[in-house]
N, CA, C and O atoms as a DFTB+ gen file, in Angstrom:
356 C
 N C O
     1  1     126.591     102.438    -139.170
     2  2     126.348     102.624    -137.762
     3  2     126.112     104.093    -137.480
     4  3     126.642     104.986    -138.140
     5  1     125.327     104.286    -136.512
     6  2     125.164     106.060    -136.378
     7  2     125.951     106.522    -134.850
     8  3     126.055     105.900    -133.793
     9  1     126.220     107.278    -135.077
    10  2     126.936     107.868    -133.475
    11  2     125.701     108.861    -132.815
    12  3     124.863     109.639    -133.271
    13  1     126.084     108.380    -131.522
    14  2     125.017     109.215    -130.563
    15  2     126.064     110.357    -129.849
    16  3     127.265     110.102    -129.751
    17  1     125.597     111.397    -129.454
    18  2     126.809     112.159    -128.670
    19  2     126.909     112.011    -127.602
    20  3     125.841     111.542    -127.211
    21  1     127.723     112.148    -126.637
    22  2     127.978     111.922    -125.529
    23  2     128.321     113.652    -124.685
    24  3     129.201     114.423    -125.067
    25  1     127.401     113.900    -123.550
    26  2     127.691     114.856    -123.092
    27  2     128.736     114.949    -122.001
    28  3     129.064     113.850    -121.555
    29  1     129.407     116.122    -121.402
    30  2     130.233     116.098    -120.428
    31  2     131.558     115.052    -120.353
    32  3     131.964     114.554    -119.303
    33  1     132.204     114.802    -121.824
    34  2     132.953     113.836    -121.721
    35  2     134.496     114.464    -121.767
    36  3     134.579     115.223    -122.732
    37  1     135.891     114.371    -120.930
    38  2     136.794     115.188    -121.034
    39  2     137.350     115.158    -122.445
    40  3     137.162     114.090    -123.027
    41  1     137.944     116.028    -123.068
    42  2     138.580     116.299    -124.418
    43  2     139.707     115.618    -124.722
    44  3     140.764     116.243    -124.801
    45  1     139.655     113.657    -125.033
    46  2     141.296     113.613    -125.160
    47  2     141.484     113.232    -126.901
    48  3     142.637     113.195    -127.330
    49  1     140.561     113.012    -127.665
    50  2     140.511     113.101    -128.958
    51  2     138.808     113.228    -129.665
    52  3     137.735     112.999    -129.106
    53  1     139.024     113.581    -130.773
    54  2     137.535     113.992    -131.828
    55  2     136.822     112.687    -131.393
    56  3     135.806     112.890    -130.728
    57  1     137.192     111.155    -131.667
    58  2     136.769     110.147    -131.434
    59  2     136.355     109.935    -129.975
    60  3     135.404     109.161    -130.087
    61  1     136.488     110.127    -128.954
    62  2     136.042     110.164    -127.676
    63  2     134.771     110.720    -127.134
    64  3     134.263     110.581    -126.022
    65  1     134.336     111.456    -128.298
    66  2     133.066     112.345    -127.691
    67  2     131.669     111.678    -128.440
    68  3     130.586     112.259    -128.372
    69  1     131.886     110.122    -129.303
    70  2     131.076     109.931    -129.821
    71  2     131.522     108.406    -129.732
    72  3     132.727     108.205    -129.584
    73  1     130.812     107.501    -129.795
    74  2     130.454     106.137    -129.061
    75  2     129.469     105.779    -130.136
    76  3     128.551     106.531    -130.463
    77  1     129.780     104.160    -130.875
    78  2     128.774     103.923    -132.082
    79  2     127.749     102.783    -131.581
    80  3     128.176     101.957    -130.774
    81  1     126.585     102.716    -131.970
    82  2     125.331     102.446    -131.400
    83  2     124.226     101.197    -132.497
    84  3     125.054     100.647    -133.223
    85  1     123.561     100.927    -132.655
    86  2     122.881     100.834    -133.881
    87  2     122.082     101.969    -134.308
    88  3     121.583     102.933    -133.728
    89  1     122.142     101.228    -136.436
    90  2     121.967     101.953    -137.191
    91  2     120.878     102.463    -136.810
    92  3     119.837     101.833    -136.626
    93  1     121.096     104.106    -136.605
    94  2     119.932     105.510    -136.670
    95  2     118.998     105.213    -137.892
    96  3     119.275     104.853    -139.037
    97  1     117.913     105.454    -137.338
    98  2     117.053     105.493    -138.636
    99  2     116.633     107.001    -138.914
   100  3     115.991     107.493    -137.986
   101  1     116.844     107.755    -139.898
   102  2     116.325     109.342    -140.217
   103  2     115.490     109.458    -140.672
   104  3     115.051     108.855    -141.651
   105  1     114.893     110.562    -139.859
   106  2     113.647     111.019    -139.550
   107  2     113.119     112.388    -140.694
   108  3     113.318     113.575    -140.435
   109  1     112.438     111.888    -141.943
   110  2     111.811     113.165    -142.071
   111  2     111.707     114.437    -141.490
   112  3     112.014     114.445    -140.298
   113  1     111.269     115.829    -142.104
   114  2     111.006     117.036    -141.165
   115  2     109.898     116.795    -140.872
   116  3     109.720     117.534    -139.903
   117  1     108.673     116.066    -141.094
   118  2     107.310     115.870    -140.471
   119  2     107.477     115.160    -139.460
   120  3     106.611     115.179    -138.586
   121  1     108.804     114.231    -139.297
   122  2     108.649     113.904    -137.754
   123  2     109.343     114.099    -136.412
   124  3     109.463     113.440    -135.379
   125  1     109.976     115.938    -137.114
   126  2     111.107     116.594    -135.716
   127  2     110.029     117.812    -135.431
   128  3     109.167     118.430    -136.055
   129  1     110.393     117.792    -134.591
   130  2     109.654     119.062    -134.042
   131  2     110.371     120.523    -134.407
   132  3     111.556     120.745    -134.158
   133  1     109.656     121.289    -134.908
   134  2     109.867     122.413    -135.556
   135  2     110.496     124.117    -134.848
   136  3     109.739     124.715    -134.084
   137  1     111.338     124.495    -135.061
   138  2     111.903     125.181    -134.225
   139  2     112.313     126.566    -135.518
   140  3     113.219     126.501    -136.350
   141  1     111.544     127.474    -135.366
   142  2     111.710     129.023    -136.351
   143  2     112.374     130.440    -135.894
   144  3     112.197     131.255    -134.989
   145  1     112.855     130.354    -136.521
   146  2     113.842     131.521    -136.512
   147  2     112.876     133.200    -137.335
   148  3     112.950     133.556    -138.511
   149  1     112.503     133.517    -136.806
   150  2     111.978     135.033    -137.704
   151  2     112.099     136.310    -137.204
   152  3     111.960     136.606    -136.017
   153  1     112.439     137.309    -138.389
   154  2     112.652     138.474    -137.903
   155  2     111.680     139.413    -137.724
   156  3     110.899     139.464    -138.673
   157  1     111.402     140.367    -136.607
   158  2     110.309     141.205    -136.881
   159  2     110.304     142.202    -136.898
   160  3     110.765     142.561    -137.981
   161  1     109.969     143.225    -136.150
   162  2     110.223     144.472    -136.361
   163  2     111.241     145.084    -135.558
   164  3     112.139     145.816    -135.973
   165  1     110.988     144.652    -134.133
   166  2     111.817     144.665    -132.977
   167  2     112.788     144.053    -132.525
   168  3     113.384     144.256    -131.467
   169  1     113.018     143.109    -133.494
   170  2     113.792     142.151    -133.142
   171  2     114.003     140.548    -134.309
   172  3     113.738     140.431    -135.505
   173  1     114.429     139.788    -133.571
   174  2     114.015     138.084    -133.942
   175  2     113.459     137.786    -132.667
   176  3     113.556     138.206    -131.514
   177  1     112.427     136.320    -133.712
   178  2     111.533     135.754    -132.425
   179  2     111.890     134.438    -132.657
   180  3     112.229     134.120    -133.797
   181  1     111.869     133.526    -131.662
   182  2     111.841     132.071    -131.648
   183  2     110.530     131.805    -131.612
   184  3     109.628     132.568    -131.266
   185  1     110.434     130.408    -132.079
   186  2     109.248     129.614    -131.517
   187  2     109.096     128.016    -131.631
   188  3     109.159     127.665    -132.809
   189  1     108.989     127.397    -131.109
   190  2     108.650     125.984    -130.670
   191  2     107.728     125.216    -131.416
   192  3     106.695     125.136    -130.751
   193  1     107.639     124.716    -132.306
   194  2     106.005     123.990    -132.413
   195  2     104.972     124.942    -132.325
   196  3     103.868     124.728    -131.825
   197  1     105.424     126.189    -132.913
   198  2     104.185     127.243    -133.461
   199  2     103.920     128.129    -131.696
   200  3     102.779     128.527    -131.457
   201  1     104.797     128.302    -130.849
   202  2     104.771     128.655    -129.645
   203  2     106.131     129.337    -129.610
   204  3     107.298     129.058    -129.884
   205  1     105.191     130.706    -128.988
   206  2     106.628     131.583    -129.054
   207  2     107.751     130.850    -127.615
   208  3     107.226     130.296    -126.649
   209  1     108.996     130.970    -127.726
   210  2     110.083     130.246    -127.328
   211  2     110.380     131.993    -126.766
   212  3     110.169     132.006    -125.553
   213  1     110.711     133.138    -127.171
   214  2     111.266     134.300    -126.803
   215  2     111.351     135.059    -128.001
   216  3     111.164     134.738    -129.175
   217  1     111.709     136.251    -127.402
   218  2     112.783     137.496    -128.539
   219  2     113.803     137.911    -128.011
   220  3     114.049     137.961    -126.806
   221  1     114.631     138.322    -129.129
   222  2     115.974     138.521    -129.523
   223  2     116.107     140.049    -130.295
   224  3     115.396     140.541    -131.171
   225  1     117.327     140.590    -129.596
   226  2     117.723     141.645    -130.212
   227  2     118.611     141.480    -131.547
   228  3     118.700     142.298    -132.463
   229  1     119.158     140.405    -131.456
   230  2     119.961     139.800    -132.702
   231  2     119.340     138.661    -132.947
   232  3     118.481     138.073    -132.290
   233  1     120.005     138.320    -134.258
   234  2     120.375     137.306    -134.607
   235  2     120.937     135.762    -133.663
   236  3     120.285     134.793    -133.273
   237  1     122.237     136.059    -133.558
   238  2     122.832     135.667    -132.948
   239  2     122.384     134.935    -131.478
   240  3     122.694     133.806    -131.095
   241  1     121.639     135.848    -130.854
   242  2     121.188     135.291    -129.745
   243  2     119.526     134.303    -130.074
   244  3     119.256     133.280    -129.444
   245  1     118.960     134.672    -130.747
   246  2     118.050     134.014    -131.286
   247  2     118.375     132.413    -131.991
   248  3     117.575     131.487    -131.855
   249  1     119.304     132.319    -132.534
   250  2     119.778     131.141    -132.696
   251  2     120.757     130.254    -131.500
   252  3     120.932     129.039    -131.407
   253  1     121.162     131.103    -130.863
   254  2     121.432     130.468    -129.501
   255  2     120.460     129.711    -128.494
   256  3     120.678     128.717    -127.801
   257  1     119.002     130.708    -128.667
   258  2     118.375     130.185    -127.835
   259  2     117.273     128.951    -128.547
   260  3     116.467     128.218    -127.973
   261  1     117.643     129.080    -130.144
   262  2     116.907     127.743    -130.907
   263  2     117.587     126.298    -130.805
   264  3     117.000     125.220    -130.895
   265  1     119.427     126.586    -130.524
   266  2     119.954     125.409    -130.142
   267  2     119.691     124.992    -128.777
   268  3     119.100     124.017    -128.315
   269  1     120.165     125.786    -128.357
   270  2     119.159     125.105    -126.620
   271  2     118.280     124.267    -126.621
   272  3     118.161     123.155    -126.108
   273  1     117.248     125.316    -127.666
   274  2     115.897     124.205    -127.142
   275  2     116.203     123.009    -128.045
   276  3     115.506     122.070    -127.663
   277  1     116.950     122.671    -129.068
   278  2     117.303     121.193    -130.003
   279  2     118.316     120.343    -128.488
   280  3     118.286     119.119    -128.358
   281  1     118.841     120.936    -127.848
   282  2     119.635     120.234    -127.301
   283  2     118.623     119.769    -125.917
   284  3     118.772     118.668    -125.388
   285  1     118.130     120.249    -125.685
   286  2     117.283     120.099    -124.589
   287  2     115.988     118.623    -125.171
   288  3     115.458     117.789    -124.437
   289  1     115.821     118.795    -126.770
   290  2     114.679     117.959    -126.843
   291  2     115.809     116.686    -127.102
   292  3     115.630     115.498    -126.836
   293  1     116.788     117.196    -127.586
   294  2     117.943     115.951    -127.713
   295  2     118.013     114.993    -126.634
   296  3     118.066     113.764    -126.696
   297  1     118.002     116.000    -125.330
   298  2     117.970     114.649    -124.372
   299  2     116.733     114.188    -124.188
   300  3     116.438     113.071    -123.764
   301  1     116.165     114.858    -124.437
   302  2     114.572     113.811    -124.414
   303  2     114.267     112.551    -125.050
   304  3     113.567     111.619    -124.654
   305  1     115.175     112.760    -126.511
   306  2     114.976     112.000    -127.631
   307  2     114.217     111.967    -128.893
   308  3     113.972     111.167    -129.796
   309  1     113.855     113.628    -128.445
   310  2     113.020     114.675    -129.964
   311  2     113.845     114.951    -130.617
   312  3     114.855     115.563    -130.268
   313  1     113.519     114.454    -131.985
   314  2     114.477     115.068    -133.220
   315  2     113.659     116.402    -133.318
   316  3     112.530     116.599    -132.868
   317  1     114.574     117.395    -134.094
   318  2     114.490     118.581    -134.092
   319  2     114.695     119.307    -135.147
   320  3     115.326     118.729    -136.033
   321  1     114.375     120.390    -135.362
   322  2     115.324     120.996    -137.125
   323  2     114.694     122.370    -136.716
   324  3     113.558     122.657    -136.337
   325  1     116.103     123.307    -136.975
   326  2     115.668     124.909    -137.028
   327  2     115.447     125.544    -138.356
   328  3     115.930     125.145    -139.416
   329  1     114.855     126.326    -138.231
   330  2     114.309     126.874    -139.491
   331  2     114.507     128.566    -139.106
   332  3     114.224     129.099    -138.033
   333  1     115.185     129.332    -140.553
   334  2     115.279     130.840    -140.276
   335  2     113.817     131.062    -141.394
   336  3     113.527     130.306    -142.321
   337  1     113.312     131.894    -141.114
   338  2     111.592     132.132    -141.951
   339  2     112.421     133.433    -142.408
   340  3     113.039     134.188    -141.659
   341  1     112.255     133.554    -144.249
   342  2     112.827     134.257    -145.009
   343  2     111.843     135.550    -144.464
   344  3     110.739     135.394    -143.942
   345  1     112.559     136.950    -144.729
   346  2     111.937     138.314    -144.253
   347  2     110.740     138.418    -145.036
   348  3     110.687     137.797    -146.097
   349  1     109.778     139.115    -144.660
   350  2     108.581     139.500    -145.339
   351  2     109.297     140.442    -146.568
   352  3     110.474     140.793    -146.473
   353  1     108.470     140.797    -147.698
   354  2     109.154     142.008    -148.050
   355  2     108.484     143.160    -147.743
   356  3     108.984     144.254    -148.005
């Protein structure tokens, strides 16, 4: 069985925040939408499906703003997968 998450639900155990559904079927990376992490000169950049998403002075915030956008296609019902793009040398 696969669990779906449940948002905004109060904290009374680990089991409460997830509710079982029928079996998930998994999705290849050819069929989530693509979400990159890269560093550049100035910074890190996001991007969407080959569309810049923003820049980042860190790290840190750059991957903040790549979960967003997974959680955001989450409620849509877009699978998703982030990717950090190794440094040039």
């Amino acid at each position: 069985m696969g669990l779906t998450r449940v948002k905004d639900v109060p904290y009374t155990a680990p089991e409460a925040r997830f509710h079982f559904r029928e079996p998930v079927v998994m999705l290849d990376a050819a069929h989530c939408q693509r979400i990159e992490i890269a560093h550049v000169s100035e910074g890190w950049i996001v991007t969407e499906g080959g569309r810049l998403a923003g820049r980042f002075e860190t790290v840190e915030t750059a991957y903040q703003q790549a979960l967003a956008i997974c959680d955001d296609l989450f409620e849509q019902g877009v699978p998703s997968r982030v990717y950090e793009l190794p440094q040039a040398a």
